[in-house]
C-alpha positions, 0 to 999 in steps of 0.5 A: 500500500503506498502511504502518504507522507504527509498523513502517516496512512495510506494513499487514497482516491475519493472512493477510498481505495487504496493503491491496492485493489480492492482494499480501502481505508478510512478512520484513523486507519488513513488519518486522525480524526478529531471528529468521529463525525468524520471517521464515520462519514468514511466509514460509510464511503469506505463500506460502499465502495467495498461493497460496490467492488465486492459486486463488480459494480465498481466503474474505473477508467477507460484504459486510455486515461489515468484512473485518478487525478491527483489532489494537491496540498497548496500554499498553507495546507500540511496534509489532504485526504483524498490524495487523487480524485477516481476519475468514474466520479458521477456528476451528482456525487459529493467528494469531500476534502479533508485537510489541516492547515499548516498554521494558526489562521485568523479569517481563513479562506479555503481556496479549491481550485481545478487545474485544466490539461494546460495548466490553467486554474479556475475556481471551484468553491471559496470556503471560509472560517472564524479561526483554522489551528492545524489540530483540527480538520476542515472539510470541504465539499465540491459537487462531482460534476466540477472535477470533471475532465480536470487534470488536478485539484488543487486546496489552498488557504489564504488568512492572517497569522493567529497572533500570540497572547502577550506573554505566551509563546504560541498561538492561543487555542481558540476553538474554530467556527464553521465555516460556510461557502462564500 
């Protein structure tokens, strides 16, 4: 199973799968949750693309095109899960990225962004939050149908450094507000 440097486990599409056919991974298994929302989320997913494989039913890509595309880590993200995008991702699916961000933000904005065949990016959804501290993953959803025919997915964060509390040498720990789409 390939690993990912950045999370400690597995390597995975949005269908969970692992660079193993066959096998999937969620929970803690592929990252650590804070949220056992989260972990049971994947663990769902997980179940049904098993499942879905386990009946022959799974769909993969034609032979011509790659399988996945892959999601990258921006400016300002430490780790994402998924690491690539299943290219049989249906039009009305959710795919969910799940990611931490390499520093205390105040006023975060969470940038997804879909890189075409030329290396043009555009848009795909603007998230936002109160506070972001890299212990606590933020999750953001983009509809199927806007990854389709991209040749990457790329999350970036843009916000202003937390400050330090006077006479403290890190950051406060301020509890994160949901965020919502822009």
């Amino acid at each position: 199973v390939q690993l990912d440097d950045a999370t400690g486990g597995p390597r995975v599409d949005n269908h969970l799968a692992t660079s193993v056919e066959g096998l999937f991974a969620c929970g803690n298994a592929l990252h650590i949750h804070d949220l056992v929302d989260y972990a049971s989320a994947e663990g769902e997913t997980a179940g049904r693309s098993a499942a879905l494989f386990a009946l022959g039913r799974a769909e993969g890509a034609a032979d011509d095109v790659p399988a996945t595309v892959p999601v990258v880590a921006g400016e300002g993200v430490r780790a994402i899960v998924p690491q690539a995008l299943s290219r049989a991702t249906g039009p009305d699916e959710t795919v969910s990225l799940s990611f931490r961000v390499a520093q205390a933000l105040h006023a975060p904005r969470f940038v997804i962004e879909g890189v075409d065949g030329e290396g043009r990016a555009r848009e795909l959804r603007k998230a936002k939050a109160v506070v972001a501290v890299p212990a606590e993953m933020v999750q953001v959803n983009v509809a199927g149908i806007d990854v389709s025919g991209l040749s990457a997915v790329r999350v970036r964060v843009e916000g202003r450094a937390l400050e330090p509390e006077k006479g403290s040498k890190t950051a406060p720990d301020r509890p994160s507000a949901g965020g919502g789409a822009d």
